[in-house]
VEXTOR-325474 format. One line per 5 residues: number of its first residue (from 1); for each residue x, y, z of C-alpha. Coordinates in steps of 0.001 Angstrom, whole numbers, plus 500000, padded with zeros to 6 digits. Layout:
# residues N
NUM> X:Y:Z ~ ...;
This chain:
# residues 407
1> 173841:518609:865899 ~ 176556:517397:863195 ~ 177309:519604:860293 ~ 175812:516955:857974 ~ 172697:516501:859801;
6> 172480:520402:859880 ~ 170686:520515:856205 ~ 168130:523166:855591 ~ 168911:525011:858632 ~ 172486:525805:857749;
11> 170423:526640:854018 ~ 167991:528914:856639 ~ 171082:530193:857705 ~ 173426:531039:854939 ~ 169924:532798:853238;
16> 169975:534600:855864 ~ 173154:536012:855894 ~ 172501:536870:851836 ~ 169940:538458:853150 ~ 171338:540487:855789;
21> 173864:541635:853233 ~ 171230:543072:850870 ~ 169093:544809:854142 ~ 172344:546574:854265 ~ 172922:547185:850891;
26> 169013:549123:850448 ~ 165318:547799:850495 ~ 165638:544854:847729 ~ 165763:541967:850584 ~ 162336:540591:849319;
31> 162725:540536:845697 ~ 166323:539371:845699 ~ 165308:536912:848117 ~ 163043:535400:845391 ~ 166226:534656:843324;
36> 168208:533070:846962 ~ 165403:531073:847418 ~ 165704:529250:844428 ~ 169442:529039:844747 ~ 168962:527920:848394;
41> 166836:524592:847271 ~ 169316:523852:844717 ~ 171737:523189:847464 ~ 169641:522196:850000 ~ 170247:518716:849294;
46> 173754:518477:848943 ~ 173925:520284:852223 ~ 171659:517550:854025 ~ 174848:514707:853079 ~ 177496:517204:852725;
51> 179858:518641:855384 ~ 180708:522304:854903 ~ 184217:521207:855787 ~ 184177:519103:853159 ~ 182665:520912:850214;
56> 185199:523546:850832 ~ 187611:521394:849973 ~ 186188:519797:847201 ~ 186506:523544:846003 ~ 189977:523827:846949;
61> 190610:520625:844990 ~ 188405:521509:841812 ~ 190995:524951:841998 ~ 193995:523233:841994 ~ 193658:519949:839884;
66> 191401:521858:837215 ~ 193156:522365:833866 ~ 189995:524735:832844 ~ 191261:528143:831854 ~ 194819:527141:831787;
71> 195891:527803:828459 ~ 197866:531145:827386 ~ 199210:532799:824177 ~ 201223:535770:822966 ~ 200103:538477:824851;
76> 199582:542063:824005 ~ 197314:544975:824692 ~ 195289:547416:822510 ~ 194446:550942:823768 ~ 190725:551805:823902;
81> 189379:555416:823206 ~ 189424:556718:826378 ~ 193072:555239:827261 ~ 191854:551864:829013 ~ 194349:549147:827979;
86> 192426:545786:826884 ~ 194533:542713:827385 ~ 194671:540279:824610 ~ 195774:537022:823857 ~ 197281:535376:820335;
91> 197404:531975:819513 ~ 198941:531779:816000 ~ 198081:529001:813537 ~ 200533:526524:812222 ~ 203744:524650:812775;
96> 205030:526786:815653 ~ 201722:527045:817369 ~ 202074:523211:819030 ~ 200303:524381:822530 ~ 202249:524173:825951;
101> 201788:520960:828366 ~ 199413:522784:829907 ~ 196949:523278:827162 ~ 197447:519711:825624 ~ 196398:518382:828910;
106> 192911:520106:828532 ~ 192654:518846:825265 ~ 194333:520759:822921 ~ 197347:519669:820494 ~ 199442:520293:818144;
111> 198406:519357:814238 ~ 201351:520700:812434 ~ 200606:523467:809460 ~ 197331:523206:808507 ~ 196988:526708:807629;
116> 194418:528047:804764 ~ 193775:531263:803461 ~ 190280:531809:802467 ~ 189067:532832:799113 ~ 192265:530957:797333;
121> 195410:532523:797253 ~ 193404:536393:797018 ~ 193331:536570:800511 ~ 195460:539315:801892 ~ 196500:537113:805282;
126> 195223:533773:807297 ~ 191939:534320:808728 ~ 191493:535438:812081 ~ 189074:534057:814859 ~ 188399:536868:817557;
131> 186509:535367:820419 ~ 184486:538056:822336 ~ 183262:536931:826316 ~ 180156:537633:828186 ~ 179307:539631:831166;
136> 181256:538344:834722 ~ 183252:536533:832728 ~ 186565:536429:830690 ~ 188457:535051:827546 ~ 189409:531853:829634;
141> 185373:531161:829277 ~ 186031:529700:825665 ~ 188904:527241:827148 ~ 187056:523849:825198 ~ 186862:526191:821899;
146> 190342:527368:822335 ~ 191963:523757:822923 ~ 190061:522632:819640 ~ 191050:525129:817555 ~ 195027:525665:818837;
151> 197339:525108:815454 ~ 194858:524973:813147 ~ 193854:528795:812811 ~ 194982:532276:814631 ~ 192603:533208:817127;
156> 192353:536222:819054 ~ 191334:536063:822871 ~ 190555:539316:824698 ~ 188916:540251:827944 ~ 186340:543034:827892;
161> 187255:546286:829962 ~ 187173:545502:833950 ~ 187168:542043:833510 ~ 189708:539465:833261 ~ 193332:540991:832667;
166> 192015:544315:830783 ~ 192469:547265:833009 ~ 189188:548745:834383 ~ 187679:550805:832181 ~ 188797:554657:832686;
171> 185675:556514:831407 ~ 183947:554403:833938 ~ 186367:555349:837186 ~ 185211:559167:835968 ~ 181512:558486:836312;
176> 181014:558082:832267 ~ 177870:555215:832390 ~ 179034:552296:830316 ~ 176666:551358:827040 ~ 177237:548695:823970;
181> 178657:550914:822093 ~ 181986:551737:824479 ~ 182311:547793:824044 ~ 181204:547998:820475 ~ 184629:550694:820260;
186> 187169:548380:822345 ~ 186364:545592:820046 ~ 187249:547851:816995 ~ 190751:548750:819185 ~ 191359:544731:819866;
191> 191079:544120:816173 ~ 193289:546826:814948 ~ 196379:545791:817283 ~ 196080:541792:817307 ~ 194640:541319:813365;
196> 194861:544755:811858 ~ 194424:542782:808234 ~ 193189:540069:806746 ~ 189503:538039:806861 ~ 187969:537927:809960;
201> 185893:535500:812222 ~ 183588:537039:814765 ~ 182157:534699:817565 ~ 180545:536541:820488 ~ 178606:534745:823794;
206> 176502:536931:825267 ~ 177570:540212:825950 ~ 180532:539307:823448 ~ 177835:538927:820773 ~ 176359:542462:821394;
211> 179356:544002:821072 ~ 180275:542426:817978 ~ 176637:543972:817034 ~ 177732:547465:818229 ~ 181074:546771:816221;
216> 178712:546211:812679 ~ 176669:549695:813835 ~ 179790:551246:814056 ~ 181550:549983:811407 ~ 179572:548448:808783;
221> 182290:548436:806266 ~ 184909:546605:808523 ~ 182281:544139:807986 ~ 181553:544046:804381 ~ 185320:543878:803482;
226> 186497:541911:806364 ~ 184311:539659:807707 ~ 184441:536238:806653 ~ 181848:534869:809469 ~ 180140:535334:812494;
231> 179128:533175:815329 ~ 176179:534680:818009 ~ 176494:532408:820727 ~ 173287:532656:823364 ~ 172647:536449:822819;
236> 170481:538850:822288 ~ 169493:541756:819867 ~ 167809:543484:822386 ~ 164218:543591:824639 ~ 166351:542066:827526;
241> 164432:544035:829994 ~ 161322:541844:829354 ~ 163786:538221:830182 ~ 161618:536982:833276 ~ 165182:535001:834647;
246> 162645:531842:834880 ~ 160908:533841:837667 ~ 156958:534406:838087 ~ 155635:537630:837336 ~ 155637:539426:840629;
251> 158898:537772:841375 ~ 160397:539348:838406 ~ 158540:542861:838451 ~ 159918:543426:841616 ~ 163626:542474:841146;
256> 163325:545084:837869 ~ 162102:547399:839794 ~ 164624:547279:842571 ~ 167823:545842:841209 ~ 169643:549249:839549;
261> 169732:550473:842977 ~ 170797:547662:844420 ~ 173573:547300:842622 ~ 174367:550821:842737 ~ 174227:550479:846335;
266> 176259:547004:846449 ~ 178728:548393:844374 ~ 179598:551166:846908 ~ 180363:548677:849634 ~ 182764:546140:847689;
271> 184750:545225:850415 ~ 181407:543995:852554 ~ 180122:542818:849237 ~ 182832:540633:848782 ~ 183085:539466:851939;
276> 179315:538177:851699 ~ 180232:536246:848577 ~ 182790:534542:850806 ~ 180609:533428:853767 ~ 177670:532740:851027;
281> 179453:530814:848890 ~ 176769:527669:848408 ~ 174156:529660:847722 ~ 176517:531366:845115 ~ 177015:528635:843798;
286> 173745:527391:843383 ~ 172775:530341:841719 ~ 175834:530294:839159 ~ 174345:526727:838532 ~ 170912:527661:837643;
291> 171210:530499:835725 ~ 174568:528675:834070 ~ 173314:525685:833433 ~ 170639:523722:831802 ~ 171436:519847:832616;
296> 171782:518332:836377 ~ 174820:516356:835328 ~ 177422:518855:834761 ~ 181158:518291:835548 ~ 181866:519258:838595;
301> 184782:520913:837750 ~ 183385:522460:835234 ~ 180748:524144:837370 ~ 183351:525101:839680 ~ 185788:526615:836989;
306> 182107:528462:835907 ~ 182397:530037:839927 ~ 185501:531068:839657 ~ 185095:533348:836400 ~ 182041:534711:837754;
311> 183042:535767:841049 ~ 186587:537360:839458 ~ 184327:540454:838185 ~ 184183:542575:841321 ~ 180535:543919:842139;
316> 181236:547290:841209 ~ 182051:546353:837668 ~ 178756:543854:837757 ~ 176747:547102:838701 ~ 178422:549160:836228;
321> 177779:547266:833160 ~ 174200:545502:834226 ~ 172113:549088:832911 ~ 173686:548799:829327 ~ 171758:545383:828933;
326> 168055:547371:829171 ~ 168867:549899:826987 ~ 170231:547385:824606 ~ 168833:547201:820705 ~ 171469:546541:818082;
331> 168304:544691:815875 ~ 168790:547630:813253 ~ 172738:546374:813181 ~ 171987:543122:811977 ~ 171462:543083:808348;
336> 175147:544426:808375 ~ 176020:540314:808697 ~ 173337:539246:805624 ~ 176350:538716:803470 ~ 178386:536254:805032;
341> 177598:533033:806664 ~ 176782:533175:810164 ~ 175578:530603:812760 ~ 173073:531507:815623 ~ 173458:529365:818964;
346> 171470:528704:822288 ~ 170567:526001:824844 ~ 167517:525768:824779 ~ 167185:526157:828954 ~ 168752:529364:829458;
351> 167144:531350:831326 ~ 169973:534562:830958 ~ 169393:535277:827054 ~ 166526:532779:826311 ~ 166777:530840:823150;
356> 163876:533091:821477 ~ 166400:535809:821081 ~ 168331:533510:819251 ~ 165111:533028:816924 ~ 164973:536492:816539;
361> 168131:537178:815031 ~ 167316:534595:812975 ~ 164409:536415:811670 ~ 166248:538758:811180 ~ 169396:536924:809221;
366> 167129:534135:807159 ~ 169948:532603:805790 ~ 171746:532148:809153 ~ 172214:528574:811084 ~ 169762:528577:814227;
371> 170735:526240:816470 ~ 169011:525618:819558 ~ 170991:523102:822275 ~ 168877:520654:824030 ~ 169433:520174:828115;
376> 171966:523380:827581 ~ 171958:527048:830063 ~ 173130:530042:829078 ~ 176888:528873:829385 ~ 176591:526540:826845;
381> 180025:526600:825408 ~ 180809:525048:828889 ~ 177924:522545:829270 ~ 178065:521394:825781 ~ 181823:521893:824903;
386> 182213:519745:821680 ~ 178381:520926:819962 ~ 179616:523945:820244 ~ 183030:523463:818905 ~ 181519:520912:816086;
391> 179086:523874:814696 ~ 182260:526497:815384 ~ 184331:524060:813070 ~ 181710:523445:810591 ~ 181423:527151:809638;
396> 185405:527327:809886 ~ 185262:524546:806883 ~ 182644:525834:804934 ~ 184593:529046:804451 ~ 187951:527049:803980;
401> 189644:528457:807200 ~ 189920:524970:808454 ~ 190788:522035:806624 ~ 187577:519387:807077 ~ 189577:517040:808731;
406> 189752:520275:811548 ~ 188615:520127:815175;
């Protein structure tokens, strides 16, 4: 048989190697089988016309040739409470800011100095944007954001601890679970050693969103005299233990039930783990894609650059931080943000932090901008680069950080 014609038997296959994997990792082969399965079909077509020699080069080419997660600023590092060293990036606003080759090539570009101060000439500095990530992922996941803005404001990129660049978090290597708050804390460190004054812009995805929440229950008056505007982007306030993942009921009961220890137990065998990812890759991929994504015509280099972020976090940090999302509630932090314009962002497909946790904060924030993305997944500052950037801008204007001719 060719290795085009071999279709959903080399699907059969690869699921069952997944599957193997988990077997070995505990007793969660059924219920995380319900998630493969739906992964599998996603790729079961492509695999019926597609060679496996040739989709792994297609992913060798998307690699190399992909500007995504290219561009790079002043570096520097801020020192958490317990000693782990977060790695930031700076990309200052203004006449000296024109981006490298690099970053113009992914759509970024110099504007000259188009630098405001908010609030007139009161302000005590130019306003800062700090970008926060999500979980698996890393600053680089805001690339279309970053490119838009570059020149025309300072922004602040930073990878959350054990992911990206930031070293893995020490409290963690000592046994010391990891909750919201820890991340809540580093944020608090980022922002005193990369914009230790002047009005600030918060804009969180995700788990980046939570911890800007943790941040306000922390520090409510960093945000009454700082904060100049916030930006949730497809997060949540809390309740994400009842988020079905867009499975049925039993489905879903029984990866709850299971997954903790399965992770526990995957992240004890990282080297096997990883290994798995490597010989699994399509059905990696096709579950990156569904629970990424929320439209069937996504760039494929996008989708790939969305791989590569995701499998950078190693499965013992995956394990580490997945327990802090039950026991998340920040709800009661909220009102902290009532004061300052704020915009609230989702697609309205994703199936991670689905859109009606959006709607909640918005309950919860009246005078907030809801707005929910149509044909968009939970990585919707990828899917839907320039909405996202357009509503970003808009609430840069309307508090004079950008000029309105901006992004």
């Amino acid at each position: 048989m060719s290795e085009t014609g071999a279709g959903a038997g080399d699907v059969a296959a690869t699921a069952a190697v997944a599957a193997a994997g988990w077997r070995r990792a505990g007793f969660a082969g059924a219920a995380i089988g319900v998630l493969a399965a739906g992964a599998a079909a996603g790729v079961a077509v492509e695999r019926l016309t597609v060679g496996r020699g040739m989709r792994k080069k297609a992913r060798l080419a998307l690699d190399a040739s992909g500007p995504y997660g290219s561009l790079r600023g002043r570096p520097g590092r801020a020192v958490a409470d317990d000693g782990t060293e977060l790695y930031y990036e700076v990309d200052e606003a203004g006449p000296d800011a024109a981006p490298d080759p690099a970053g113009a090539a992914a759509g970024g570009g110099g504007t000259g100095p188009r630098r405001r101060r908010l609030f007139g000439g009161k302000a005590p500095g130019p306003v800062t944007v700090v970008f926060s990530h999500g979980y698996c992922l890393n600053q680089d996941s805001w690339h279309f954001q970053r490119a838009a803005l570059r020149g025309l404001v300072r922004t602040v990129h930073w990878d959350q601890r054990s992911h990206g660049r930031s070293e893995r978090g020490r409290a963690q290597a000592e046994g010391v679970p990891l909750g919201i708050d820890q991340l809540g804390r580093d944020l608090k460190a980022v922002i005193d050693a990369a914009a230790p004054e002047g009005p600030l812009v918060l804009v969180g995805h995700s788990m980046g969103g939570m911890t800007m929440m943790a941040l306000a229950d922390r520090h409510p008056e960093l945000i009454r005299d700082r904060v100049a505007a916030v930006a949730f982007v497809g997060t949540s306030g809390g309740k994400l233990g009842e988020v079905n993942f867009g499975l049925p009921v039993a489905g879903v009961n029984a990866v709850r039930r299971v997954l903790p220890g399965v992770l526990r137990a995957l992240g004890s065998q990282t080297e096997l783990v990883e290994r798995g990812r490597r010989a699994t890759a399509d059905l990696f991929a096709g579950l990156v894609k569904r629970y990424s994504f929320g439209s069937r015509d996504v760039d494929p280099a996008v989708s790939r650059f969305a791989e590569r972020l995701i499998e950078s976090t190693p499965i013992d940090v995956v394990a580490e931080f997945y327990p802090a999302f039950t026991e998340h509630d920040k709800s009661g932090a909220l009102p902290a943000f009532r004061d300052v314009p704020v915009l609230i962002l989702a697609g309205d497909k994703d199936l991670v932090t689905p859109s009606s946790h959006s709607e909640a904060i918005a309950d919860l924030l009246p005078d907030a901008e809801l707005v929910i993305v149509p044909d968009a997944g939970h990585l919707v500052m990828l899917e839907h680069p320039q909405t996202v950037t357009d509503r970003l801008a808009d609430l840069l204007v309307r508090i004079g950080a950008v000029p309105a001719e901006g992004p």
